[in-house]
N, C-alpha and C positions, 0 to 999 in steps of 0.2 A: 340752794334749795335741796339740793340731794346731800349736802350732808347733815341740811336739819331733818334730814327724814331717815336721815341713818339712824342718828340719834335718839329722832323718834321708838323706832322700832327697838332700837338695842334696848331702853330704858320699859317697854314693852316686853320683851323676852326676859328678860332675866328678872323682871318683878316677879312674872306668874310663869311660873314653868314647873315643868314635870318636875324639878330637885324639891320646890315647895310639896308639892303633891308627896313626895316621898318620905317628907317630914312628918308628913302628916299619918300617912299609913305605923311608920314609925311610931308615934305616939300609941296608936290600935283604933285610931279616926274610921270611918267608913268614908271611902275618898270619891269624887265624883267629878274628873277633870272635864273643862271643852273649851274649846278653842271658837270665838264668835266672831262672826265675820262683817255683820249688816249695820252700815252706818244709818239712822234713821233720816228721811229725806228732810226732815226740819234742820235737821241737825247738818246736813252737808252744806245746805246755803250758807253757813255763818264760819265754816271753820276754812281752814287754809287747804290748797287744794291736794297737799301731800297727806293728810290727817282724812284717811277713807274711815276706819270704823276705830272707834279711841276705847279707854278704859270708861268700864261703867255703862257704856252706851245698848248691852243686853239689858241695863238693869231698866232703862230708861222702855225696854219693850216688855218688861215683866211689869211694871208699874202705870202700863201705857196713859191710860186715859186721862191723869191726873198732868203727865207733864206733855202730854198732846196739846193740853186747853191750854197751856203756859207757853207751848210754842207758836200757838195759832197766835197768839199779843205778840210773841217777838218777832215773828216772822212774818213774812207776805205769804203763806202757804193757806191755800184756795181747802182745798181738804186731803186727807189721806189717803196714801193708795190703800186699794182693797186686801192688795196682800201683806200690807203691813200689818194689818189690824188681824189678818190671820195669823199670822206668825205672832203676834204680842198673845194672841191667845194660847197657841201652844207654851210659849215662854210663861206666861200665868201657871199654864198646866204643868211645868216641871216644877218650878219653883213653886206652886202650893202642895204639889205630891211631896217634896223632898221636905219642906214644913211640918205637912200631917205626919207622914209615914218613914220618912229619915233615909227615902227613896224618891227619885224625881222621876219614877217610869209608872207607868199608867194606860190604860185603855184609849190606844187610838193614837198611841206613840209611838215614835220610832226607839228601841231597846238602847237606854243610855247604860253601858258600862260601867261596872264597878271598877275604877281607878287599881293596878295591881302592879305584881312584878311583868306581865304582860305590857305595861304601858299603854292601855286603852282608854279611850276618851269619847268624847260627842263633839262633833262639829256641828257648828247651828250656823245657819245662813238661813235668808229670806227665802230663797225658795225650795231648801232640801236640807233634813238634818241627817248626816251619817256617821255610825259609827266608824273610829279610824284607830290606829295604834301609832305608837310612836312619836308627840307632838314635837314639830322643828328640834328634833334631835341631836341632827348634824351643827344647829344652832347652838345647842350644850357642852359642846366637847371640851369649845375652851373650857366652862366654869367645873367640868367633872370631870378631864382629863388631862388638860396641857395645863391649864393655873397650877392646877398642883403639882403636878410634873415638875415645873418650872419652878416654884416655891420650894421643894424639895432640892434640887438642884444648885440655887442658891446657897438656901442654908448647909447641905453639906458642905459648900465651897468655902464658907464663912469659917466653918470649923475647922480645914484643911487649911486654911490663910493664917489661923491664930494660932 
């Protein structure tokens, strides 16, 4: 179990990480990174108990009420907590600010960061969204500093061998 949850997480980080973010600035993108923490409670009954909050499962609280009605058929779930149905609101609220206006901040929200060389971001959980810098960093090092290190290394020795 804990190594399919390694795995989990590893194919998690390095899908969406700050290096993508940085691709993106590159381009001349207006960047808007975060990190989401809140598995939605339909959605815990059915998954394995290593699997807390998965890919996609924000979207599933920006879009709530459509795939709410579709959980209450697959699930035994009686109704929704109260604070979920809050937070799918703010989650609307970024996501339709960032739609209209090509910013996801707004009256009555907490200030989502423009993605920079800062490395700043949004954390979104059920009961508090804050702003943070730096996302699992110390998680990057291999893919932005030791792979290449290593890669590098290599191939000099390739060249020194022949």
């Amino acid at each position: 179990m804990v190594r399919t949850e390694r795995c989990h997480q590893a194919t998690q980080d390095v899908s969406f990480s700050p290096v993508l973010g940085n691709f993106q600035l590159d381009a001349g993108a207006a960047v808007y990174l975060y990190e989401y923490h809140h598995a939605p409670t339909c959605l815990q009954k059915i998954r394995p108990s290593f699997v807390k909050c998965d890919h996609l499962d924000e979207i599933f609280m920006v879009v709530f009420m459509y795939f709410y009605l579709i959980a209450l058929l697959l699930t035994d779930l009686d109704q929704c907590p109260k604070e979920e149905e809050e937070f799918s609101k703010i989650m609307m609220s970024y996501w339709g600010n960032f739609a209209r206006t090509g910013s996801p901040n707004g009256e009555g929200l907490v200030n989502w960061p423009k993605y920079g060389a800062d490395e700043k971001y949004l954390s979104l959980d059920l009961k508090k969204q804050v702003s943070a810098q730096f996302l699992k960093k110390d998680n990057f090092l291999f893919l932005t500093k030791t792979l290449p290190e290593k890669i590098q290394k290599v191939t000099q020795a390739g060249r020194i061998a022949q």
